[in-house]
C-alpha positions as CSV (number, residue, x, y, z in Angstrom):
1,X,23.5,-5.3,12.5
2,X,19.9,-4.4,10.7
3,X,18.6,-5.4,8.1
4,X,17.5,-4.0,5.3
5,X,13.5,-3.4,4.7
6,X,13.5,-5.2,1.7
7,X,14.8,-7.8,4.1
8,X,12.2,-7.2,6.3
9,X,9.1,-6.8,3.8
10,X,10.7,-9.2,0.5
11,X,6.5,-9.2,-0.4
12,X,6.1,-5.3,-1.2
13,X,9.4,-5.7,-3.0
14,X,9.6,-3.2,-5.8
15,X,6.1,-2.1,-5.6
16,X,6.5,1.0,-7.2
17,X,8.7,2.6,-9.3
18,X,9.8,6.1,-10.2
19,X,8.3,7.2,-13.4
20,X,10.8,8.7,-15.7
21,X,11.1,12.3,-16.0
22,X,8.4,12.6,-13.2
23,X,10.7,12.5,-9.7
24,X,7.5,13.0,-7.3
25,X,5.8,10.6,-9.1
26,X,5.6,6.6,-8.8
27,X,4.2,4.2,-11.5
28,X,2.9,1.3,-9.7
29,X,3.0,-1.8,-10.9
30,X,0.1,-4.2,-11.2
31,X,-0.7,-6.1,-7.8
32,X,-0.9,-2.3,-6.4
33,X,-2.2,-0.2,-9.3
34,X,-4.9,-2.7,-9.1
35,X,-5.5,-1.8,-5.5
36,X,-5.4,2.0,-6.4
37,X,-7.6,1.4,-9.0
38,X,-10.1,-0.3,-6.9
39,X,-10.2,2.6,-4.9
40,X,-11.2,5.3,-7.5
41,X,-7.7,5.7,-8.8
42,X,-7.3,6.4,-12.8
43,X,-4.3,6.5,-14.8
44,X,-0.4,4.6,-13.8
45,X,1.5,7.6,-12.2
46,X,0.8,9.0,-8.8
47,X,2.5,10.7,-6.5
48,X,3.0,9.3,-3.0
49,X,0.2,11.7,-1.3
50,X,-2.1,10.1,-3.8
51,X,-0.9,6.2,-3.2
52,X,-1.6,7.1,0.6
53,X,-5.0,8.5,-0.2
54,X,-6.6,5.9,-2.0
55,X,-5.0,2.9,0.0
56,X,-6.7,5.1,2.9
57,X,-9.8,4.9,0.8
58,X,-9.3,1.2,-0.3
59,X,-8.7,0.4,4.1
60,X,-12.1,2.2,4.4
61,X,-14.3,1.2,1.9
62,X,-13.2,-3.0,2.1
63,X,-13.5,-2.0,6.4
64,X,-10.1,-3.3,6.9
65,X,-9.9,-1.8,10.2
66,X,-10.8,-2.3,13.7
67,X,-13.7,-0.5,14.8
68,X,-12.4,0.5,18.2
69,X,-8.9,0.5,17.1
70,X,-8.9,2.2,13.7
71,X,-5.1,2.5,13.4
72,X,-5.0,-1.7,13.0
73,X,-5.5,-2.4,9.7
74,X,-6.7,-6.6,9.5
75,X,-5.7,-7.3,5.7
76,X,-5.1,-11.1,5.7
77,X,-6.9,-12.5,2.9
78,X,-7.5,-10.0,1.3
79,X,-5.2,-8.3,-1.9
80,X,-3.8,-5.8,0.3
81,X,-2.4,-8.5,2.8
82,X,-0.8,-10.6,0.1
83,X,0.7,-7.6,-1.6
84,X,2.5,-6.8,1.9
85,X,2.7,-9.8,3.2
86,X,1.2,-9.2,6.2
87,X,-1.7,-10.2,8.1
88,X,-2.1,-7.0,10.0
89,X,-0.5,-4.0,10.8
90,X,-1.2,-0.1,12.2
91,X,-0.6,2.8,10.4
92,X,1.0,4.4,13.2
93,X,4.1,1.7,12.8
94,X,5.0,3.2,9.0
95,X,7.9,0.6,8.8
């Protein structure tokens, strides 16, 4: 048996959320539309090539990642971390 990823990830819970009328597009809510917006996001609906860009730019620019390893992404303690719940993790694992 398997569990579910909510299971799995219970802090990223619910995250995001489809914005009506818009299908390709999500509407954050707070703990990660701050994030975006931290990275040079504006407005509250995205679509999911443009949540992946600016948490790419928020990994880069707060240097979340190992220098020799650059797929590890170290976000304990930082905004990121507590929104996943994770300490670390790469983005070649996309669980």
């Amino acid at each position: 048996m398997t569990s579910s990823t909510s299971e799995q990830y219970p802090a990223s819970e619910n995250a995001c959320r489809i914005a009506l009328g818009q299908a390709n597009q999500v509407q954050p809510k707070l703990p990660l539309l701050k994030i975006l917006q931290a990275a040079g996001a504006q407005g509250e609906t995205f679509t999911l090539k443009e949540v992946m860009h600016y948490l790419g730019q928020y990994i880069m620019v707060r240097q979340l990642y190992d220098k020799r390893q650059q797929h590890m992404v170290y976000c304990g303690g930082d905004q990121l971390g507590e929104l996943l719940g994770l300490e670390s993790f790469s983005v070649k694992d996309p669980r």
